[in-house]
N, C-alpha and C positions, 0 to 999 in steps of 0.2 A: 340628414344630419341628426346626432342623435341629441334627445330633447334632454335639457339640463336639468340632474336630480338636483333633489332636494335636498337641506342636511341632516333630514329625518334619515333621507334613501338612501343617502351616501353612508351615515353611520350604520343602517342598517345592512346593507351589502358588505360594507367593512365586517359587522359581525358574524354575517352568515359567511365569507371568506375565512374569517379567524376559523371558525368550529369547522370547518372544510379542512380545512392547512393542519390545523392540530388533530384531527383524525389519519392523515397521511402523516406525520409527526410519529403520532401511535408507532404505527405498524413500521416507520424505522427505528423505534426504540424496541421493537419485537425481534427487527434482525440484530438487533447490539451493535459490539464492533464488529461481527463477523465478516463484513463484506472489506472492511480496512484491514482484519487480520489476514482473510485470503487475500489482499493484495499484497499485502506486505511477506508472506511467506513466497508467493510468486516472484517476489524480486530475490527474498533470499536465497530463492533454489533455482533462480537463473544466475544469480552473483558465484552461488557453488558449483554450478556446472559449467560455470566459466572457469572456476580456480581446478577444479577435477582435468578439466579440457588443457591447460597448461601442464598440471603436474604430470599427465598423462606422456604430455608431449617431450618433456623435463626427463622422464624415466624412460620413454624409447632413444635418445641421444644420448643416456650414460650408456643404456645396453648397448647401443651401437657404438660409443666409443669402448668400449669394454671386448666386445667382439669382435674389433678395430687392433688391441692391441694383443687379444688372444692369438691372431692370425700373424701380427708380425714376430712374438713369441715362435710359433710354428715356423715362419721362415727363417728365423734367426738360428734355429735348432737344425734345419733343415740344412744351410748353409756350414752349420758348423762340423754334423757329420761329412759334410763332403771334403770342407776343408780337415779335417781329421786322418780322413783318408788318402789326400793328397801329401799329408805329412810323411806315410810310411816313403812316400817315394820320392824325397827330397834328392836332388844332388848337389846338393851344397848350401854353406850357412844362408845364404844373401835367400832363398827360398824359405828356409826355417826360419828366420826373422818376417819375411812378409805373411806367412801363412799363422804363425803365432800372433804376432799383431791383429789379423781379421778373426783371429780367434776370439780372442781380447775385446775386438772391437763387438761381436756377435753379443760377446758375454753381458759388458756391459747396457748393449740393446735388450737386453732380454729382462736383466735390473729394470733399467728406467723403464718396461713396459710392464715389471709386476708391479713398480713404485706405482704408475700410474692406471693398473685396475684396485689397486687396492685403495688408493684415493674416492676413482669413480664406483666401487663396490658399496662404500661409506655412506660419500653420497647417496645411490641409490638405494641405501638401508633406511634414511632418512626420510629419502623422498618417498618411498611405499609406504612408510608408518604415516604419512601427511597425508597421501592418498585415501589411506583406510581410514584413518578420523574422519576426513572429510565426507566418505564414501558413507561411513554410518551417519553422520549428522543429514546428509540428502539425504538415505533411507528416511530416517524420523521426520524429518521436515516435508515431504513426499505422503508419509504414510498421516499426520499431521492436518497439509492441505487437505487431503479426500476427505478426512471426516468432518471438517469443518466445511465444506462445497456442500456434503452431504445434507447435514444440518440447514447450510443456507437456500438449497436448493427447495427442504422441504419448508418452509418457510414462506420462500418468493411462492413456491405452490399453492399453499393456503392463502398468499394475499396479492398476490397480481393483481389479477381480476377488482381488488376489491380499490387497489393502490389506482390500478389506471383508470377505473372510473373517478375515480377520487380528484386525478391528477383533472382530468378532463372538466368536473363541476369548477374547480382551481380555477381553473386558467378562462373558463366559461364567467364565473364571478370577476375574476383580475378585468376585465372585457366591459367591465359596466365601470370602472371607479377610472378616473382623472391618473392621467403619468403623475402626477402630482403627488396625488394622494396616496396613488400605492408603491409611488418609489419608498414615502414616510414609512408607510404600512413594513414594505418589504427591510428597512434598512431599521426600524424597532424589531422586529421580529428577529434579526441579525444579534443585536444586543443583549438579548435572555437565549438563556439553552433552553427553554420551555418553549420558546417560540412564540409567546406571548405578546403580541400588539396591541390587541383590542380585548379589553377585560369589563364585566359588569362591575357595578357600583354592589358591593355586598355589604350589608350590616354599616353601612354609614362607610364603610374603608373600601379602598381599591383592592379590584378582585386578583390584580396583581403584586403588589407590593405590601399588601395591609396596613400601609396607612391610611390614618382616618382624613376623609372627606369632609369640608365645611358644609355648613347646611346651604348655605347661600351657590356653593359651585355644585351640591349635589342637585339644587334648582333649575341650575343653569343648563344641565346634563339632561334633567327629566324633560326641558320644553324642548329641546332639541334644535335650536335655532343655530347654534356653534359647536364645530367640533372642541371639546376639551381634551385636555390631555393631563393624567397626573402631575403635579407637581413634583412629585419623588422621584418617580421613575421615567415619566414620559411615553406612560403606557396611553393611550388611546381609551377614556371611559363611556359607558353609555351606559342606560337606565335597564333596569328589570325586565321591563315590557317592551323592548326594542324591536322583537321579533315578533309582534302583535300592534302595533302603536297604531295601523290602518282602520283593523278592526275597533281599538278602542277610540280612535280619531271619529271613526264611522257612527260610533255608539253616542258620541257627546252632539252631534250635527244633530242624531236623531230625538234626542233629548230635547235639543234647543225645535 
């Protein structure tokens, strides 16, 4: 079981945690947005190759309906030379009335099927210029992503290494402090985009907030007996010499 620190130890680990965490802070304000931009372009140019994959599908079922009524066109023409021919060798009205009529009937099939490529022609005139927009916007969004992967790649290169060890002293420090304390720790650090939890005492004012410190609670901060916490902001304070307090503890024993 492990031996209960102190609230020298406990601020002190807190501090060495903060300067850990805000050096892994750093190096994701080195990659910027770039890792939400490449995500967010990856959604856009699956959302387009989804809309491209429809329109696609949208333009081969007008040509097919189109090539649909080309062919009954063809039949209709086809039909009507025959019945044409059939005409020279009538023998009587009651034949010339049925064979005029399929004539008739041919003709008007042949309307309603220009009526309707010229319809699906339109459409498809539409539907290709929505393709080709769409087609350059994924080129640009495509050509876009790469260079910003490029960018982040060369990036995470430079700071892996530096990030995972980082990550690793993290979670090595989080290991020594109380669920307690570093749920606080973790859910102040939430509430600044600095990331800022645990701040020294600077110039009489919090190293986070710069308001000024009473003398009386910047006293209370230096013996170490109680975690304080701004009154302003709720930052977590601690004294100058937090990261030495053993040696200079060491120094006063040896005096006395």
């Amino acid at each position: 079981m492990n031996k209960e620190l102190t609230i020298a130890e406990k601020l002190k680990s807190l501090f060495e945690l903060q300067l850990i965490d805000s050096q892994i802070d750093e190096i994701q304000i080195l990659k910027g947005e770039l890792p939400i931009e490449v995500s967010d372009l990856e959604d856009e140019i699956a959302g387009l190759e989804t809309r491209i994959g429809r329109l696609q599908d949208q333009i081969n079922e007008l040509e097919g309906e189109i090539s649909k009524h080309q062919g009954n066109i063809k039949e209709s023409e086809g039909l009507m030379q025959r019945y044409q021919k059939q005409m020279d060798n009538v023998k009587n009205n009651r034949e010339f009335d049925a064979l005029s009529k399929e004539l008739e009937l041919q003709r008007l099939e042949i309307q309603l099927s220009e009526k309707k490529i010229r319809e699906a022609a339109g459409q498809l005139e539409n539907k290709k210029e929505t393709l080709d927009t769409n087609q350059q916007r994924l080129d640009a969004k495509q050509k876009d992503l790469e260079t910003k992967k490029v960018e982040l790649a060369e990036i995470i290169e430079k700071t892996e290494k530096e990030e995972t060890a980082l990550e690793k002293e993290s979670d090595a420090a989080k290991a020594h402090l109380d669920d307690r304390l570093l749920k606080a720790y973790l859910k102040i650090r939430e509430n600044y985009r600095n990331g800022l939890a645990v701040v020294k005492v600077e110039r009489d004012s919090c190293g986070g907030c710069y308001n000024k410190i009473p003398p009386q609670i910047q006293l209370e901060i230096a013996m170490r007996k109680k975690i304080v916490a701004c009154e302003h902001c709720g930052r977590i304070l601690v004294d100058d010499n937090i990261l030495h307090y053993e040696q200079e503890e060491a120094a006063e024993e040896s005096k006395a």
